[in-house]
C-alpha positions in Angstrom: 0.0 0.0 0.0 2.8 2.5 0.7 4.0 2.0 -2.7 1.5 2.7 -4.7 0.5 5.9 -2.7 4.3 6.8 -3.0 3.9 6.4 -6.7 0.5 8.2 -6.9 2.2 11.1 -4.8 4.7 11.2 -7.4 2.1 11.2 -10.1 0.3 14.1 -9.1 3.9 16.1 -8.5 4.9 15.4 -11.8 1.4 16.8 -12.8 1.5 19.7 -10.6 4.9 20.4 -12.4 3.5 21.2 -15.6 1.8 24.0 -14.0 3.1 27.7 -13.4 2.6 29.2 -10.0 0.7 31.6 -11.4 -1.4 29.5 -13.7 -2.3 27.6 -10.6 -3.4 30.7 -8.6 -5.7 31.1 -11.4 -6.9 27.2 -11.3 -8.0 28.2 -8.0 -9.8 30.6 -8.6 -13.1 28.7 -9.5 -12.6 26.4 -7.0 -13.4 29.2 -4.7 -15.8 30.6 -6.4 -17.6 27.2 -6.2 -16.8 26.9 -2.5 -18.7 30.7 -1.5 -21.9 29.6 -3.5 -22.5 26.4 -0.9 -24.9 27.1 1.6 -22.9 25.8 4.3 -19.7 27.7 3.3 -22.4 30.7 4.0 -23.2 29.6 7.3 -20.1 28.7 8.1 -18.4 31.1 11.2 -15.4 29.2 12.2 -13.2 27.5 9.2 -10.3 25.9 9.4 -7.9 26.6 5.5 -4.1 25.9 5.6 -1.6 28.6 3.8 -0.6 27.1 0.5 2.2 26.0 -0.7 3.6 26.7 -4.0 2.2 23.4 -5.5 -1.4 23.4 -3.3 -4.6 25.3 -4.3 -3.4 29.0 -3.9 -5.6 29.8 -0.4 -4.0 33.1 0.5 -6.0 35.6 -1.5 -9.3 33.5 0.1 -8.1 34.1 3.6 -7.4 38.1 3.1 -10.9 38.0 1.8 -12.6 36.1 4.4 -10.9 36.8 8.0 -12.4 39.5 8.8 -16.1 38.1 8.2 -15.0 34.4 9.8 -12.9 33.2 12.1 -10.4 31.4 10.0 -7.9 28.8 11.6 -4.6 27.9 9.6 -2.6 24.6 11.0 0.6 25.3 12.2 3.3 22.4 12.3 4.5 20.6 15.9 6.2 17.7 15.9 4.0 14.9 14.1 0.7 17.2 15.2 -1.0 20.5 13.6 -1.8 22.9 16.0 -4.8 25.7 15.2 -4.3 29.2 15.4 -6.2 32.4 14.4 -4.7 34.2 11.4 -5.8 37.7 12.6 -4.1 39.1 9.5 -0.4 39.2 7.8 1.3 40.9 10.9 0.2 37.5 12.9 2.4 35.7 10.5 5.9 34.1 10.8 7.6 31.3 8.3 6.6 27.3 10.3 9.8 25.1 11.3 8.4 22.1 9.1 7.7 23.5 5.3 9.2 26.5 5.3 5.6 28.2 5.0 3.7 31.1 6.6 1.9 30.2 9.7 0.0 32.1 12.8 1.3 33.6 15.7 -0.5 33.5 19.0 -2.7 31.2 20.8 -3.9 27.7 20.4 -7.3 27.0 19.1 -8.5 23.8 20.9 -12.1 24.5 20.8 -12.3 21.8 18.0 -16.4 21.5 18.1 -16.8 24.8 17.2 -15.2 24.5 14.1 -18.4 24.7 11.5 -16.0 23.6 8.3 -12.6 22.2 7.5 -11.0 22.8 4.1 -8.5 20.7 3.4 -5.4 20.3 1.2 -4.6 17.0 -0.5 -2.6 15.4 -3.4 -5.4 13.1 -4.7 -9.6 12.8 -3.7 -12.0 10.5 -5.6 -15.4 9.6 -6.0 -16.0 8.3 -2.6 -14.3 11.4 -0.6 -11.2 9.3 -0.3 -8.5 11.8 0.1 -4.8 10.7 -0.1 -2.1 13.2 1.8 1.5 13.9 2.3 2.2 11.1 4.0 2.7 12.2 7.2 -0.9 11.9 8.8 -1.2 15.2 10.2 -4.6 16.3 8.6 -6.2 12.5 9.0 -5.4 13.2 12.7 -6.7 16.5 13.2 -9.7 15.4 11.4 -10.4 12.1 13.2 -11.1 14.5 16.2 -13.8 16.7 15.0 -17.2 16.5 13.4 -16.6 19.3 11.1 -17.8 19.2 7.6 -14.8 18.3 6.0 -14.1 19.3 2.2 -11.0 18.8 0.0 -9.5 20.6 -2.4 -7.6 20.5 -5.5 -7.0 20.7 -9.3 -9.1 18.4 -11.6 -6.2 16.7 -12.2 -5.8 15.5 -8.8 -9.5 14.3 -9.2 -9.3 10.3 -9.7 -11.4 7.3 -9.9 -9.9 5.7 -6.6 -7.4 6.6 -4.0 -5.9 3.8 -2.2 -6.8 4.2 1.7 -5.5 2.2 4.8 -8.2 2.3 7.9 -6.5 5.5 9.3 -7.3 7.7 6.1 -10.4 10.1 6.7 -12.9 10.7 4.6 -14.2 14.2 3.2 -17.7 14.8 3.0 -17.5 16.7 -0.3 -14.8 17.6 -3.3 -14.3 20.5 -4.9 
């Protein structure tokens, strides 16, 4: 099983390759768009997102749109766990110890049943909500903790028939 996820993960990052940054910030865009049209992205007061990375759905310009409106929770890295914090704007920010990315200052989030929706990164989703990470486990267990709706994101290309899962993996309850 490790195998082929390893070769599906390297797949998708051949894919991803064949994108610029910037024509992947624009891939986005309409993911987004499809995301604020759901009823329960509406209703939605508390969401957790993640701060992209260069080869992720581009996220940042849907934070600085939404923070102010919702309270929007961005992992940040510790150890083998993801920690929640409040991103209360750009100042809040300093670059994580684990990828080198752009994470929150300030306190913990730990009020994890408050949290009305959690949109999530992934390298591959299919049909059946299956989701297939990084490799590491951190977002099957954050999410194996909550009730949250839980969506995934990514390109149509990352979009397949099945995704190999082992018991551990968490399922989303919707793709976009």
């Amino acid at each position: 099983m490790k195998e082929i996820k390893r070769i599906l993960r390297t797949k998708i990052k051949d894919l991803k390759k064949q994108y610029t940054k910037g024509e992947k910030k624009e891939l986005s865009k309409p993911i987004f768009e499809r995301l604020e049209s759901k009823t329960w992205f509406k209703s939605s007061k508390i969401i957790l997102l993640y701060w992209s990375m260069d080869d992720e759905v581009f996220t940042h310009d849907f934070i600085l749109k939404w923070y102010k409106e919702k309270t929007i929770l961005l992992p940040c890295v510790d150890g083998d766990d993801l920690r929640l914090r409040i991103f209360e704007g750009m100042d809040s920010m300093k670059v994580g110890e684990c990828f080198s990315i752009l994470e929150p200052i300030g306190e913990e989030f730990l009020d994890y049943e408050d949290i009305d929706l959690m949109i999530v990164p992934g390298i591959a989703f299919d049909k059946k909500g299956n989701r297939l990470g990084r490799g590491r486990g951190f977002y099957d267990r954050l999410l194996s903790i909550t009730n949250s709706r839980k969506v995934g994101i990514g390109f149509d290309f990352q979009y397949l028939d099945h995704v190999p899962t082992e018991e551990f993996d968490i399922r989303m309850d919707e793709i976009i």
